[in-house]
C-alpha positions in Angstrom: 4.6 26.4 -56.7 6.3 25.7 -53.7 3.6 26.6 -51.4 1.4 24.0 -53.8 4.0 21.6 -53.2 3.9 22.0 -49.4 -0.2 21.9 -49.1 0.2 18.8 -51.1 2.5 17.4 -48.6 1.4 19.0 -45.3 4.3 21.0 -44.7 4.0 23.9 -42.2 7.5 24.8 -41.7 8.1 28.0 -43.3 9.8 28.5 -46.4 13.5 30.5 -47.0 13.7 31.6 -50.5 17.4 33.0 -52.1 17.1 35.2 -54.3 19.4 34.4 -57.4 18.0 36.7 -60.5 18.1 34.8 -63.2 17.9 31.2 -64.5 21.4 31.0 -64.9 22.1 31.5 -60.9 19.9 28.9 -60.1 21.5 26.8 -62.0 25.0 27.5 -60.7 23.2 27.9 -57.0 22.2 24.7 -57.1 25.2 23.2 -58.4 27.6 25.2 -55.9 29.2 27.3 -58.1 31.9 29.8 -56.5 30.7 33.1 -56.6 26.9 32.2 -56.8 24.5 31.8 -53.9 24.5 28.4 -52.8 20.4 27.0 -53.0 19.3 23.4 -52.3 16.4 23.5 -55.0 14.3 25.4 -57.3 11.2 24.5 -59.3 10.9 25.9 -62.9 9.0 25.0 -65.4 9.8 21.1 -66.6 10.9 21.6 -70.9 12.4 25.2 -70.0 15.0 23.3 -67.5 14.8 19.9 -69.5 17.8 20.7 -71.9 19.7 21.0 -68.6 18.7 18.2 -67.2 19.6 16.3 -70.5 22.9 17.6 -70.3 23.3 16.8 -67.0 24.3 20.4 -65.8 21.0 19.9 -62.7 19.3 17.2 -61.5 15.8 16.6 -62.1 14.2 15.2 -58.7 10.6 15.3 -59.2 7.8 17.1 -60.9 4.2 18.9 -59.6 1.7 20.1 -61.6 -0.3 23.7 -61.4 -4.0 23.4 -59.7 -5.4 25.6 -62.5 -5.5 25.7 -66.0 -3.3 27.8 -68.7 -4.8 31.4 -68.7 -6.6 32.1 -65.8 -7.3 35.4 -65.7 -8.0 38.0 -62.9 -9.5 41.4 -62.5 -10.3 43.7 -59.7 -14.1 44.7 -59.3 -13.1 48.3 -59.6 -11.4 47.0 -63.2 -14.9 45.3 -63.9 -16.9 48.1 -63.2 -15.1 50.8 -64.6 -13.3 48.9 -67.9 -16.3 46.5 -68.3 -15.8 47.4 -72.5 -12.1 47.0 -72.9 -11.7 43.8 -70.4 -14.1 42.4 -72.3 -11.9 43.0 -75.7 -8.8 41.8 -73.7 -10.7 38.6 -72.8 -12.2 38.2 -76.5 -8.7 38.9 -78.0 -6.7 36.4 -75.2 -9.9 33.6 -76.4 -8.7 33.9 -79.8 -5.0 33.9 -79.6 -5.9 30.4 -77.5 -8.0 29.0 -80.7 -5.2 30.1 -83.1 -2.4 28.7 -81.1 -4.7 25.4 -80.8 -5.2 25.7 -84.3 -1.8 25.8 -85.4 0.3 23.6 -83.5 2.9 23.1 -86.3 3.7 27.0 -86.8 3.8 27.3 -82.6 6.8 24.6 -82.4 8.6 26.3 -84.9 8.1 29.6 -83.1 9.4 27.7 -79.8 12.3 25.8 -81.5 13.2 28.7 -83.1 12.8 31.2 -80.1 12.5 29.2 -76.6 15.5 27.4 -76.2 13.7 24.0 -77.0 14.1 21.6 -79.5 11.5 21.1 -82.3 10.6 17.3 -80.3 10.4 18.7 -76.9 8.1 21.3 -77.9 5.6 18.6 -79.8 6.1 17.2 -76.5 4.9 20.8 -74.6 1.6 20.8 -76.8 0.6 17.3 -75.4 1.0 18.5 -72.2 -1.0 22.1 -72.0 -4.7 22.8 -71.4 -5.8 26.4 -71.9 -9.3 27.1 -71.1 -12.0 26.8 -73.5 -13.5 30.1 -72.1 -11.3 32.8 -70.6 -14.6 34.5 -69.5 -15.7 32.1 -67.0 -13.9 30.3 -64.2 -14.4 27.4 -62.1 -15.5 28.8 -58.8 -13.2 25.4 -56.9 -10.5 27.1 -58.8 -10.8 30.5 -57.6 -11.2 28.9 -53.9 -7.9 26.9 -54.8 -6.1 29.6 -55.8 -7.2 31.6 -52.8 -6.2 29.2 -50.2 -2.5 28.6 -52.4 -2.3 32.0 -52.0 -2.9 32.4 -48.6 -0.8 29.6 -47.7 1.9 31.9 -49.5 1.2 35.1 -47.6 0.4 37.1 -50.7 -3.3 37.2 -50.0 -4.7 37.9 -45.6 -7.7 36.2 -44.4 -9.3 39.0 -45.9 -9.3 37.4 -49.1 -12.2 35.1 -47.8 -14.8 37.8 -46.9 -14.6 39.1 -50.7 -16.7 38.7 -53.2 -15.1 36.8 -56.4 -16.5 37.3 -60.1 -16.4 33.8 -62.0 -18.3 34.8 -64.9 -17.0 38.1 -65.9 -19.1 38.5 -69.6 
């Protein structure tokens, strides 16, 4: 997210990352703990670090949103070729689980209060905020290129990544 962050804003400086293992360093990183890494930031996902926010043990100084939906999923050609069958019963399974879940928003804030480390109202609050995709079969070709460029941007993916060929539509 940070190399969304810096497309957004037009950094080009390069990024230093510290590694710090676990949520709980990051925390005690950013707040200067002794014997922790010291770190000037992190970004983590907004109701998993909002109970620490609330309690005032970090500061919350700002908020960016993904570029792609909930459950994007990606597959090799080789994968597509050679597991056409069984990706396609991952993909059927992973569209159902999304239907339950949207189905049943009641029984998936209990499971979150009761398992997640949130409270019952911030997880009501969660549900208003996520969009799955109707359709984990098909993707939206911009968000492929998106992804791509994020990616790029990052240094996981070369300039290699824009002579391939990318499947959208994979059933």
């Amino acid at each position: 997210m940070s190399f969304v962050l810096a497309t957004q804003k037009g950094w080009t400086k390069e990024f230093n990352f510290e590694i710090q293992d676990n949520f709980k360093n990051l925390r005690a990183g950013v707040n200067h703990e002794d014997g922790f890494k010291p770190t000037d930031a992190f970004m983590w996902e907004i109701f998993t670090t909002k109970k620490y926010y609330d309690n005032k043990e970090i500061k919350k100084i700002g908020q960016i949103y993904t570029p792609w939906p909930s459950w994007v999923v990606t597959a090799g050609t080789d994968v597509i070729d050679s597991k056409k069958e069984a990706l396609a019963n991952f993909l059927k399974s992973v569209n159902e689980g999304i239907a339950y879940f949207n189905a049943h928003h009641d029984e998936a804030v209990e499971h979150i209060s009761s398992n997640l480390d949130y409270s019952a109202e911030d997880a009501r609050a969660w549900l208003k905020t996520v969009t799955f995709v109707d359709d984990v079969t098909k993707v939206d070709p911009a968000v492929v290129q998106k992804t791509i460029s994020i990616l790029k941007s990052a240094g996981v993916l070369t300039e290699v990544a824009d002579s391939k060929e990318y499947v959208v539509n994979v059933v």
